[in-house]
C-alpha positions in Angstrom: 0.0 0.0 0.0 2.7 2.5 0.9 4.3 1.8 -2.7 1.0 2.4 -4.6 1.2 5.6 -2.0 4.5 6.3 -3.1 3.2 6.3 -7.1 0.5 8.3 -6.4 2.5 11.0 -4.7 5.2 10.5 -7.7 2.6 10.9 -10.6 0.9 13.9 -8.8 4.6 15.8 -8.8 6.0 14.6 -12.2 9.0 12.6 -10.6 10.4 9.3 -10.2 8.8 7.4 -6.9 12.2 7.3 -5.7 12.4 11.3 -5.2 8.8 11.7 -3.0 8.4 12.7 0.0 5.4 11.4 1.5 4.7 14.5 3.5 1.4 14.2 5.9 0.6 10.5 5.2 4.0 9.7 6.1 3.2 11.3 9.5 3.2 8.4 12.0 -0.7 8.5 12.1 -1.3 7.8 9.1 0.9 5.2 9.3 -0.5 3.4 12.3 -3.9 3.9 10.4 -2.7 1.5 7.5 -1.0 -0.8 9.4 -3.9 -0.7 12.1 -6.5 -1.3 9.2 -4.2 -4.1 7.4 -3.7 -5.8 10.7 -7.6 -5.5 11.5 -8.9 -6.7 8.7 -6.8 -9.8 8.1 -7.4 -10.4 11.8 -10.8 -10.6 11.4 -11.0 -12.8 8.1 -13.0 -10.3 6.0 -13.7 -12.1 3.3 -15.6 -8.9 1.3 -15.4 -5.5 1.9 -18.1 -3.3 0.1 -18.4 0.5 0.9 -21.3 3.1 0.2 -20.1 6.0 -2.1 -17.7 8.1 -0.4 -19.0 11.3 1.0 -15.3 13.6 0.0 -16.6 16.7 1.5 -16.4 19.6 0.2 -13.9 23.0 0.1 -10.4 23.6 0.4 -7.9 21.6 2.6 -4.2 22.7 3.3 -1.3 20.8 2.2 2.4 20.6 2.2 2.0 22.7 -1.6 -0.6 24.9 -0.8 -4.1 24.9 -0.5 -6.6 22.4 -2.9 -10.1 22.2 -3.7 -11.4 19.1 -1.8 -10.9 15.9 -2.0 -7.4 16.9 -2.3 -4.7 15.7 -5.1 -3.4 12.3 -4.2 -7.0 11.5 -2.1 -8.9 12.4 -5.8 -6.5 10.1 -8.1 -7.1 7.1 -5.5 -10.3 7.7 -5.9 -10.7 7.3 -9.2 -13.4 5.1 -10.5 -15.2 5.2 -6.8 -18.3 6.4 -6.7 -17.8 10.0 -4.8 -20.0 12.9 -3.6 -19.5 16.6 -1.9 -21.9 16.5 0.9 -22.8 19.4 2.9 -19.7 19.5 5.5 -17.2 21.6 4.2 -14.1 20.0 5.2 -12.1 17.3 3.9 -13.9 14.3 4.9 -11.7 11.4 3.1 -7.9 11.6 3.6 -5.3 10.0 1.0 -5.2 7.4 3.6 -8.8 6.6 4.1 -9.0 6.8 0.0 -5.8 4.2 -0.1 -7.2 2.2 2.7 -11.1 1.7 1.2 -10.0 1.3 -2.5 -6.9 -1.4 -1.4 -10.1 -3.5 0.2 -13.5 -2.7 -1.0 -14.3 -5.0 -3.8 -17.3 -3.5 -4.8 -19.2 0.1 -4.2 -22.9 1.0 -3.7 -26.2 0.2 -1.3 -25.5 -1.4 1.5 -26.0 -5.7 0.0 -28.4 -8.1 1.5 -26.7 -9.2 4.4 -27.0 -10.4 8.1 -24.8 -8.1 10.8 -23.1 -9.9 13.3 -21.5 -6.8 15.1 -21.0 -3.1 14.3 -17.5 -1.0 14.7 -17.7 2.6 14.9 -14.3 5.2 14.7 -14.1 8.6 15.9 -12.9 11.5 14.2 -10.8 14.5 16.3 -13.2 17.1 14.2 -17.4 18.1 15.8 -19.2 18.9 12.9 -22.6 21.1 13.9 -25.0 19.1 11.6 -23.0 15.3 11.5 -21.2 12.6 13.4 -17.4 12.4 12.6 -18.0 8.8 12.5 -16.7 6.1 10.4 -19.0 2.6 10.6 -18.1 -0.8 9.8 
């Protein structure tokens, strides 16, 4: 994952992978939050991952170059061919980890399938948004 990452990052800048600098998802979050997922989900034997479309957000985030329209560079081209929307939060709501995480996994993308549900995992986000849970469900 952190080479598709790293060609991500490289394509984005016009250079060879071996010249990026992964600059906030190199941050050791973001690298506990790959590992951490990886580790999870083989853990738990998930055989299938589907995911709803992804709710990007929506405005401007800061980055190491400057500030972008949301989702940002590297999140949008991981993101390609996933069903996205801007929903009404303004504020990046899918990170170029989350986008590297959800598209390494998912399998497939839409309504939730037919299915029975054994047990339900909810993760916290730092942010409070007046009108929305910072919550990711699994």
């Amino acid at each position: 994952m952190f080479e598709r990452l790293a060609e991500t990052e490289a394509a984005i800048h016009d250079m060879p992978v071996e010249r990026v600098h992964l600059h906030e998802v190199g941050a050791l979050d973001s690298i506990v939050d790959i590992v951490g997922a990886v580790y999870g989900l083989e853990w738990l034997g998930a055989a299938e991952i589907s995911a709803s479309p992804l709710n990007v957000g929506s405005g401007t985030v800061r980055c190491a170059h400057g500030t972008f329209p949301v989702p940002a560079p590297a999140t949008a081209r991981l993101l390609r061919d996933v069903p996205i929307y801007a929903g009404a939060v303004t504020s990046e709501l899918v990170t170029p980890t989350g986008a590297l995480i959800v598209t390494e996994y998912a399998s497939r993308y839409g309504p939730l399938p037919p299915m029975r549900v054994e047990s339900i995992g909810y993760g916290a986000g730092d942010r409070d948004f007046a009108d929305a849970p910072n919550v990711l469900r699994l």
